[in-house]
PyMOL commands that place a pseudoatom at each C-alpha (Angstrom):
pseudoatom trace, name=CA, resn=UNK, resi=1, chain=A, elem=C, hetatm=0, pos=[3.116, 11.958, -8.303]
pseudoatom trace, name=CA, resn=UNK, resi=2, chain=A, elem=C, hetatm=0, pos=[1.422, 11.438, -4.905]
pseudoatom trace, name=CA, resn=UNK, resi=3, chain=A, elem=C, hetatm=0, pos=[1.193, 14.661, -3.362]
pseudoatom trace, name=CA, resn=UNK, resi=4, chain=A, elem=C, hetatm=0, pos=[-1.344, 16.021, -0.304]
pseudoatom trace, name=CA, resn=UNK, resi=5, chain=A, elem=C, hetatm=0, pos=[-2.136, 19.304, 1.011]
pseudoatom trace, name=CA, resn=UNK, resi=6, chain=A, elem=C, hetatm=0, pos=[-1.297, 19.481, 4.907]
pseudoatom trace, name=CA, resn=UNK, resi=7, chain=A, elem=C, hetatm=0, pos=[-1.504, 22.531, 7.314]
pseudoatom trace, name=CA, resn=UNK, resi=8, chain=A, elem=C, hetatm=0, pos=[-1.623, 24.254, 3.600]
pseudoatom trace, name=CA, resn=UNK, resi=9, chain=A, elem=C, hetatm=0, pos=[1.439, 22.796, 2.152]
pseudoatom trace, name=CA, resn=UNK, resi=10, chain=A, elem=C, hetatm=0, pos=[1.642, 20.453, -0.605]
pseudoatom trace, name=CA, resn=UNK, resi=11, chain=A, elem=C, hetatm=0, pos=[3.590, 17.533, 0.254]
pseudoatom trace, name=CA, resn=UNK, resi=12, chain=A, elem=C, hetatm=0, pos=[4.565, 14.868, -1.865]
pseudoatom trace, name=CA, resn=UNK, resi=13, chain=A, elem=C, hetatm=0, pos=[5.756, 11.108, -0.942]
pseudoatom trace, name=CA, resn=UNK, resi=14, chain=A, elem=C, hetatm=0, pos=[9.121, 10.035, -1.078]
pseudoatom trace, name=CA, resn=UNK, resi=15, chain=A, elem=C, hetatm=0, pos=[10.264, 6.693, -1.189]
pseudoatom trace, name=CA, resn=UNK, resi=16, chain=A, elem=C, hetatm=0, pos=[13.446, 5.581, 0.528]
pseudoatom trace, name=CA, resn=UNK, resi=17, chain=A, elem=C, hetatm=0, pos=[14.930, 4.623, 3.639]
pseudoatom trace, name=CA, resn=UNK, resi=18, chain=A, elem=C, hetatm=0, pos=[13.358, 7.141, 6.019]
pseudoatom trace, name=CA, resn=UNK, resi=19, chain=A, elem=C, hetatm=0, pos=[9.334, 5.626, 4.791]
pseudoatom trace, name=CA, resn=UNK, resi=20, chain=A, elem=C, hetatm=0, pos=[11.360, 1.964, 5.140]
pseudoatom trace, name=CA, resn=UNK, resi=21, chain=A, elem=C, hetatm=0, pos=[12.573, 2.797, 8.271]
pseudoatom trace, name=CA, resn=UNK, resi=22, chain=A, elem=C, hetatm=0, pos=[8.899, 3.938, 10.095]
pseudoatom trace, name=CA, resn=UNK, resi=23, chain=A, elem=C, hetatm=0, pos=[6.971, 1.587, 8.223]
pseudoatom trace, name=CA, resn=UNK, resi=24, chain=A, elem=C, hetatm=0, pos=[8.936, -0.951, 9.583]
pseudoatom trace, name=CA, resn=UNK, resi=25, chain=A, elem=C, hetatm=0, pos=[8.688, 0.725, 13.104]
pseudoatom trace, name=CA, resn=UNK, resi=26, chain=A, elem=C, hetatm=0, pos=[4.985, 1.234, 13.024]
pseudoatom trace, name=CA, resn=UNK, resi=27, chain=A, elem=C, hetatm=0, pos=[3.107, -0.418, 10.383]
pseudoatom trace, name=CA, resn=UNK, resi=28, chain=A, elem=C, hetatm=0, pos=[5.340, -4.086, 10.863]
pseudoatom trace, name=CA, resn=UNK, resi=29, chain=A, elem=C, hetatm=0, pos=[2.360, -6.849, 11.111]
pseudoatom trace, name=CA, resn=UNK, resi=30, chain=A, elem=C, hetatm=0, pos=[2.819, -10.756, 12.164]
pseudoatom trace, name=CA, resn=UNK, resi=31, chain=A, elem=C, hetatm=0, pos=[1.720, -13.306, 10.332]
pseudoatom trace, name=CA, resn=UNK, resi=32, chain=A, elem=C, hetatm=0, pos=[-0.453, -16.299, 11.496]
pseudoatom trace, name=CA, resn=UNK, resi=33, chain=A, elem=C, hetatm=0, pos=[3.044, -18.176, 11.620]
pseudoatom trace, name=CA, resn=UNK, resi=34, chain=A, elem=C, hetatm=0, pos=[4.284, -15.895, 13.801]
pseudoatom trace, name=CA, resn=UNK, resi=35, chain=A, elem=C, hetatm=0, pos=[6.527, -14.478, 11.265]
pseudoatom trace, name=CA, resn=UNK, resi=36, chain=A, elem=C, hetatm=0, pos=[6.916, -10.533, 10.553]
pseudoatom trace, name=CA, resn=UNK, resi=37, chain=A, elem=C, hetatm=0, pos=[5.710, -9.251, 7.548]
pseudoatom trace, name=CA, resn=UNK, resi=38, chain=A, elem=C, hetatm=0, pos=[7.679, -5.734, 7.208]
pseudoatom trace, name=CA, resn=UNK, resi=39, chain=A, elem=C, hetatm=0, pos=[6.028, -2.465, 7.087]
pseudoatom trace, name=CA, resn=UNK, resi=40, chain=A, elem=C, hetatm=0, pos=[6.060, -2.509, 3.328]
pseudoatom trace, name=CA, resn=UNK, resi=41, chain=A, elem=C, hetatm=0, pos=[4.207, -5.412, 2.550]
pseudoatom trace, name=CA, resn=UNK, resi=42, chain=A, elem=C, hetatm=0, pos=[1.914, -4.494, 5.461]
pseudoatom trace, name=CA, resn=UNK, resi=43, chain=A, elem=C, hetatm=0, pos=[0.852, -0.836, 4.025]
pseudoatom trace, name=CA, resn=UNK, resi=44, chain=A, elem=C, hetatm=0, pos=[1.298, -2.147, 0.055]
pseudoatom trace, name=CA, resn=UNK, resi=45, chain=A, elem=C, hetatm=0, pos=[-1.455, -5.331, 1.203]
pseudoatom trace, name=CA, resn=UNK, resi=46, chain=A, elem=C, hetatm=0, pos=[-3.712, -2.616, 2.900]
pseudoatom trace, name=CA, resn=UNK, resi=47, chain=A, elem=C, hetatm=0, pos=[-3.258, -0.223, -0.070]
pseudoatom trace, name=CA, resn=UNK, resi=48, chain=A, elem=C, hetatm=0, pos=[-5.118, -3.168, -2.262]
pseudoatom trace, name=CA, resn=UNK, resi=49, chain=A, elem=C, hetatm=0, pos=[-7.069, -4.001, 0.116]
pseudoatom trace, name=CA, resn=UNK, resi=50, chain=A, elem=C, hetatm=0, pos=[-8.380, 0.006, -0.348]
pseudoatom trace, name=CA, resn=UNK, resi=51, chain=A, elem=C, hetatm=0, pos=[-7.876, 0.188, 4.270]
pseudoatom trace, name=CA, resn=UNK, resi=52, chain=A, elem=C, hetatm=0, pos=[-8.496, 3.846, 5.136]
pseudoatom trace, name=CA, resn=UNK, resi=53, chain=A, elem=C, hetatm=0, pos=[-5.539, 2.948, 7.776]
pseudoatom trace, name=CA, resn=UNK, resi=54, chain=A, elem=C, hetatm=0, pos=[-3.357, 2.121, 5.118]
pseudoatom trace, name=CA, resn=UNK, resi=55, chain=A, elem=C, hetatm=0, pos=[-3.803, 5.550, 2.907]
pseudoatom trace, name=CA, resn=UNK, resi=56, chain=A, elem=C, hetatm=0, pos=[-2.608, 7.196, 6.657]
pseudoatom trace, name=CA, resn=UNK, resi=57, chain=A, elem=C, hetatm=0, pos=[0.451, 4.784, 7.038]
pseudoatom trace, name=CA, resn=UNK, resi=58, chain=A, elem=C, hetatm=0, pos=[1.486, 5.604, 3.584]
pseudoatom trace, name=CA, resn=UNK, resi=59, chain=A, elem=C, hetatm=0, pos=[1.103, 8.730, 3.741]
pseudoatom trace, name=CA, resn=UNK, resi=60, chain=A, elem=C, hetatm=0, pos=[3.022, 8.987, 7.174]
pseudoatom trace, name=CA, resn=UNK, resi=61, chain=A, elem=C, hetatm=0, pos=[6.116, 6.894, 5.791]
pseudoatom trace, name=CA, resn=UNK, resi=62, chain=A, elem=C, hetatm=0, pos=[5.737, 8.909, 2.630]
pseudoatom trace, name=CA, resn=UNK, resi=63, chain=A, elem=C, hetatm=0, pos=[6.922, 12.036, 4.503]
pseudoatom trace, name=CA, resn=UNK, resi=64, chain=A, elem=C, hetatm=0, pos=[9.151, 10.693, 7.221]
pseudoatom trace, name=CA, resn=UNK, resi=65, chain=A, elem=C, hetatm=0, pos=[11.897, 12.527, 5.441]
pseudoatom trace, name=CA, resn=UNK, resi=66, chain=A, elem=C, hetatm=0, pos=[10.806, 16.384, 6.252]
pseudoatom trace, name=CA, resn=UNK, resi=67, chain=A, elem=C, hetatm=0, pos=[12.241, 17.200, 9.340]
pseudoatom trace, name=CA, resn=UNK, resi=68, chain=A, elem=C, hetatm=0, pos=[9.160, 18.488, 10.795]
pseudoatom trace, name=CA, resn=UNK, resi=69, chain=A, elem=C, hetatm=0, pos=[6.553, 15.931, 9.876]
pseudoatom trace, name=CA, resn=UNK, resi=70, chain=A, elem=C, hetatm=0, pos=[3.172, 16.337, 10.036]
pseudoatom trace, name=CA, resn=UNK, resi=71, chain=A, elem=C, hetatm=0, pos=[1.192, 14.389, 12.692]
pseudoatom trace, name=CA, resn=UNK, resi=72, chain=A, elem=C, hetatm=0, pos=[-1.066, 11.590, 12.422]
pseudoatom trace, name=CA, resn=UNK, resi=73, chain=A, elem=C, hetatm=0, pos=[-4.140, 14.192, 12.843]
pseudoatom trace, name=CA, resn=UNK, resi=74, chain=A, elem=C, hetatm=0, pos=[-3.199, 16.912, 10.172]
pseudoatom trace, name=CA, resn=UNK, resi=75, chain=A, elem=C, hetatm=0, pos=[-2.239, 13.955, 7.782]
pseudoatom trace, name=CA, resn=UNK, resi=76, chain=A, elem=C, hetatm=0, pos=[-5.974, 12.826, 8.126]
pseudoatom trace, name=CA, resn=UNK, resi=77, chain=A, elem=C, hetatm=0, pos=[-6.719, 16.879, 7.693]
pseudoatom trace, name=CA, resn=UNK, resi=78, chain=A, elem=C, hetatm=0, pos=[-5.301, 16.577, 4.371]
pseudoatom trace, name=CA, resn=UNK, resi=79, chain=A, elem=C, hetatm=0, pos=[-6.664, 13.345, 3.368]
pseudoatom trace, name=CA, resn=UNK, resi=80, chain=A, elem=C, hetatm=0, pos=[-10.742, 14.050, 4.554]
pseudoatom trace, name=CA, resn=UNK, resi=81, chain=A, elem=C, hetatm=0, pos=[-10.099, 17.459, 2.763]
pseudoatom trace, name=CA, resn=UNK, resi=82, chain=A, elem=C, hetatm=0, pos=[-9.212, 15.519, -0.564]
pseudoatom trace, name=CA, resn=UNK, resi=83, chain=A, elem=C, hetatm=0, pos=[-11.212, 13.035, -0.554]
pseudoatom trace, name=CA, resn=UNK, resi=84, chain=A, elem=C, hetatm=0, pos=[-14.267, 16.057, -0.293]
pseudoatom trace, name=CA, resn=UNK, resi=85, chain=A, elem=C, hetatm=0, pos=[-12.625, 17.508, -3.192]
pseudoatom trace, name=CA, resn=UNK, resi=86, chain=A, elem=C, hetatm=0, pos=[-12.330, 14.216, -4.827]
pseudoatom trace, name=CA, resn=UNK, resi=87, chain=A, elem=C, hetatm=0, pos=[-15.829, 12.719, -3.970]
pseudoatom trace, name=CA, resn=UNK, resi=88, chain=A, elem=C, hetatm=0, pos=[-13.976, 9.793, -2.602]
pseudoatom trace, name=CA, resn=UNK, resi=89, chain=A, elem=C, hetatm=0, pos=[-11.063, 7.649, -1.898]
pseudoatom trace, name=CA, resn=UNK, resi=90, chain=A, elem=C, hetatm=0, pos=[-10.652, 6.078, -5.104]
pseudoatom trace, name=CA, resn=UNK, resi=91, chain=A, elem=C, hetatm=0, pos=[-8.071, 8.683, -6.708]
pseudoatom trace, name=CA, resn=UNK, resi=92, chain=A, elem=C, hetatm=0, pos=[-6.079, 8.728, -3.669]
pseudoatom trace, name=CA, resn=UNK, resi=93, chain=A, elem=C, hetatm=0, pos=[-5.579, 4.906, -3.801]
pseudoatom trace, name=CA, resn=UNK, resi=94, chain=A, elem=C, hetatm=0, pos=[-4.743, 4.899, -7.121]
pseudoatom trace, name=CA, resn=UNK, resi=95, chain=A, elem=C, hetatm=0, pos=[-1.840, 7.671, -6.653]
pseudoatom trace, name=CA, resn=UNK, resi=96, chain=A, elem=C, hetatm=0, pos=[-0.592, 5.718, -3.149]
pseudoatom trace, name=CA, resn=UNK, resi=97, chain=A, elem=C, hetatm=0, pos=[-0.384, 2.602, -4.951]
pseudoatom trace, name=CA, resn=UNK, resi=98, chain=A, elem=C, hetatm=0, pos=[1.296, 3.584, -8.308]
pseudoatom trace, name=CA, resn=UNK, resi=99, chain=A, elem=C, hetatm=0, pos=[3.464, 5.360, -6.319]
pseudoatom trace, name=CA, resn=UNK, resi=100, chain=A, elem=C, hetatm=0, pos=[4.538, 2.609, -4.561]
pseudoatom trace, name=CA, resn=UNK, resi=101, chain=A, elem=C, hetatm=0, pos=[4.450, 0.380, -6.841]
pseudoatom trace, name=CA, resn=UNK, resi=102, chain=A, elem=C, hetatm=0, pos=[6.364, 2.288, -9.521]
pseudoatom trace, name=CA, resn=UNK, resi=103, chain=A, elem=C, hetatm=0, pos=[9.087, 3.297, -7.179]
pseudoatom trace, name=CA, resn=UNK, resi=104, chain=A, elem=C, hetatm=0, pos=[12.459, 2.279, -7.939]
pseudoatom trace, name=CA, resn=UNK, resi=105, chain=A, elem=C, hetatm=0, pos=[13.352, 2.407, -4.072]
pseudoatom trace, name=CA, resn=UNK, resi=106, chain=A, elem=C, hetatm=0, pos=[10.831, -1.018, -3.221]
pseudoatom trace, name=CA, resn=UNK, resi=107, chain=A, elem=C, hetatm=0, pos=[10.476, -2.189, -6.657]
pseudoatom trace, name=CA, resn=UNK, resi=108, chain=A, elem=C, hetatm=0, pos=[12.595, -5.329, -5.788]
pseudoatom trace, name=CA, resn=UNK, resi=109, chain=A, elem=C, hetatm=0, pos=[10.081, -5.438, -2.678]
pseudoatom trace, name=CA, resn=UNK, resi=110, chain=A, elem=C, hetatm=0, pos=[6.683, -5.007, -5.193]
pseudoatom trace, name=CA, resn=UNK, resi=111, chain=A, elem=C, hetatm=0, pos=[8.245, -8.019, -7.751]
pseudoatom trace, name=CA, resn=UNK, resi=112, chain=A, elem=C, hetatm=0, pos=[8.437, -10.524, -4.802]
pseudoatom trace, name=CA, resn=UNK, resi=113, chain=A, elem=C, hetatm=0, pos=[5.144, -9.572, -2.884]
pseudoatom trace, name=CA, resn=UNK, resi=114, chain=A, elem=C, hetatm=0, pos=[3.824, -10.912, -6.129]
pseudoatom trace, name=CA, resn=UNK, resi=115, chain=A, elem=C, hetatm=0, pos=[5.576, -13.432, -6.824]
pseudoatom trace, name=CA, resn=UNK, resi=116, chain=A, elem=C, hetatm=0, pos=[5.200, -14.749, -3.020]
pseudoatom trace, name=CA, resn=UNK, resi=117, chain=A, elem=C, hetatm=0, pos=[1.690, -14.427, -3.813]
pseudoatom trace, name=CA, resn=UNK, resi=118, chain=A, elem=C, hetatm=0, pos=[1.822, -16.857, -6.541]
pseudoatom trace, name=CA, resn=UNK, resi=119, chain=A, elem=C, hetatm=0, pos=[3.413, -19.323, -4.136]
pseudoatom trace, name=CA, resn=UNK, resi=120, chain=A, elem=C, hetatm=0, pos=[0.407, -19.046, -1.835]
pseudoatom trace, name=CA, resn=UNK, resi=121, chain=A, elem=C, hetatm=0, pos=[-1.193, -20.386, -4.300]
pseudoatom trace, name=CA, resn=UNK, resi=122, chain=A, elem=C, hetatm=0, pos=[-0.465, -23.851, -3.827]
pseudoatom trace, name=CA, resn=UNK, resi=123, chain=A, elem=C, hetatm=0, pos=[-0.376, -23.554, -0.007]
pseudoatom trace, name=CA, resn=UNK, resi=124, chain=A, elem=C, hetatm=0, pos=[-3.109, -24.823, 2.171]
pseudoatom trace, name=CA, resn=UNK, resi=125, chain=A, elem=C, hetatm=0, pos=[-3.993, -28.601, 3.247]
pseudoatom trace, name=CA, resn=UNK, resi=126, chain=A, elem=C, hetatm=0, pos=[-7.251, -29.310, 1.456]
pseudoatom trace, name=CA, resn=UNK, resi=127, chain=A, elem=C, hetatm=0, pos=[-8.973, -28.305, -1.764]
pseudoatom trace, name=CA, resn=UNK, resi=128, chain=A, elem=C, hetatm=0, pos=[-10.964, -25.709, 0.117]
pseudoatom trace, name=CA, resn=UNK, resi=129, chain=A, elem=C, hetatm=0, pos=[-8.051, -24.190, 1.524]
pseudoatom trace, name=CA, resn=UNK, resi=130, chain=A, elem=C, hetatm=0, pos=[-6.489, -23.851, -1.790]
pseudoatom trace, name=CA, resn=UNK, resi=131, chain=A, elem=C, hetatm=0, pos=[-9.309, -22.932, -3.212]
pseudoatom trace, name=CA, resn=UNK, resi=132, chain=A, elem=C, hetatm=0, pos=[-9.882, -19.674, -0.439]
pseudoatom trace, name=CA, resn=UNK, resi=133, chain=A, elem=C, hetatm=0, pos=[-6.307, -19.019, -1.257]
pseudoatom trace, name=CA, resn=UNK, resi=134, chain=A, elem=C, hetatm=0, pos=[-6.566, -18.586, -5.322]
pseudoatom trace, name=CA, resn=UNK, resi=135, chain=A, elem=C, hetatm=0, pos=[-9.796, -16.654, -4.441]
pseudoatom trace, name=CA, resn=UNK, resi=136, chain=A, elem=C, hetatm=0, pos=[-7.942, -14.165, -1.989]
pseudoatom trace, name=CA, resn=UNK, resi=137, chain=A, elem=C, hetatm=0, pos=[-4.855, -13.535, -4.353]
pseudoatom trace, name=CA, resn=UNK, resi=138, chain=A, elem=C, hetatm=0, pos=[-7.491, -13.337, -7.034]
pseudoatom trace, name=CA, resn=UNK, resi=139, chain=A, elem=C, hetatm=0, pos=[-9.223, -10.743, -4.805]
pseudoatom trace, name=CA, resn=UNK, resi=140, chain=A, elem=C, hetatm=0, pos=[-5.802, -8.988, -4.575]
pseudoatom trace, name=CA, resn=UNK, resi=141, chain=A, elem=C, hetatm=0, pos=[-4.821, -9.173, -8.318]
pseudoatom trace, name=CA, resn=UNK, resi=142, chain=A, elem=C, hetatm=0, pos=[-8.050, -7.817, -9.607]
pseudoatom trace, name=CA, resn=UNK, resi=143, chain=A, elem=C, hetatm=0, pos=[-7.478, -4.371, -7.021]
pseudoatom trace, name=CA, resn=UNK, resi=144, chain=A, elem=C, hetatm=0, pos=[-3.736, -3.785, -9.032]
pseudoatom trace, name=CA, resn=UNK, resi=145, chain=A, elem=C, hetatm=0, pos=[-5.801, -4.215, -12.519]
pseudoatom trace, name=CA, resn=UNK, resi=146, chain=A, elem=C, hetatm=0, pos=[-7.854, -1.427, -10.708]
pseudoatom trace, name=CA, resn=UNK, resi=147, chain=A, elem=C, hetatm=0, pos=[-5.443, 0.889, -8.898]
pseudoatom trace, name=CA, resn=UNK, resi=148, chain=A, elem=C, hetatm=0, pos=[-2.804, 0.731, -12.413]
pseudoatom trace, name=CA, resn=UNK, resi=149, chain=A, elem=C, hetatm=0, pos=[-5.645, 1.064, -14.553]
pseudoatom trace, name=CA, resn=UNK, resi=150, chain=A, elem=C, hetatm=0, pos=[-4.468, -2.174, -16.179]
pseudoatom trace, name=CA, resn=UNK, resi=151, chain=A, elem=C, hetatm=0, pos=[-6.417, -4.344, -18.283]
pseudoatom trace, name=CA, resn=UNK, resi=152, chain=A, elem=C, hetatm=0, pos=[-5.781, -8.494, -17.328]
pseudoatom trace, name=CA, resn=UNK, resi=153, chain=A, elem=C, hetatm=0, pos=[-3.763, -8.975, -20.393]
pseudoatom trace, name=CA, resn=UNK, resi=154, chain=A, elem=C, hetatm=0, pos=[-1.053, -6.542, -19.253]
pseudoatom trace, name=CA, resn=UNK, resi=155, chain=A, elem=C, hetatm=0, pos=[-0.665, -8.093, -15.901]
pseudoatom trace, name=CA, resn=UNK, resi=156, chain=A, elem=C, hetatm=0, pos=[1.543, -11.153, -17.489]
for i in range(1, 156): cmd.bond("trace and resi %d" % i, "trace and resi %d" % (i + 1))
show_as sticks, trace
zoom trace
């Protein structure tokens, strides 16, 4: 369970339409195509990417369903304070991203960013496109092995 203390309140993420709804809002990026991405794959990317900015936007879309959330600021509050505790980021990825990952709301969503992924494989004009590609989704696949606690076998 993700959970943070903020203002001195343990919080914990939900998953559902109100973290949809603002990620979509307020973490939406645009591909080089022009395309949008959706919140979701924008925060999930940045999660495995290990983005500081990401950690905030998940936890922000992870309480959009209190009625009085927390602001931007005190969320960082609550995050510096942990990762003090924690003597770094590192748990607080792995709980944002198994979190996210796990949930049954954007499970559908987590099964096709991968399997997207795989069809990026094949993209790109040249060798040495292709080649950047498989290193990039390799780059991403080797940060879920990490953030699960996976080994390679499993990830078949």
């Amino acid at each position: 369970m993700a959970t943070l203390t903020i203002a001195g309140t343990q919080q914990e993420a939900k998953f559902g339409f109100a973290f949809k709804n603002l990620a979509d809002k307020n973490y939406n990026q645009t591909d080089k195509e022009g395309n949008d991405v959706g919140g979701f794959s924008a925060i999930y990317t940045g999660l495995l990417q290990f983005d500081l900015e990401a950690l905030k936007a998940f936890w922000d879309c992870g309480l959009a369903h209190i009625k009085k959330r927390p602001s931007i600021s005190e969320i960082e509050l609550g995050l510096e304070k942990r990762i003090e505790e924690d003597g770094g980021t590192e748990e607080l990825f792995k709980e944002a991203f198994c979190e996210i990952d796990s949930s049954g709301f954007f499970k559908r969503d987590a099964k096709m960013f991968w399997k997207n992924l795989e069809l990026f494989k094949t993209m790109g004009k040249t060798d040495e496109e292709k080649a950047e590609n498989e290193k990039g989704i390799q780059m991403l696949m080797d940060a879920k092995v990490e953030l699960l606690g996976e080994t390679t076998e499993s990830m078949d």
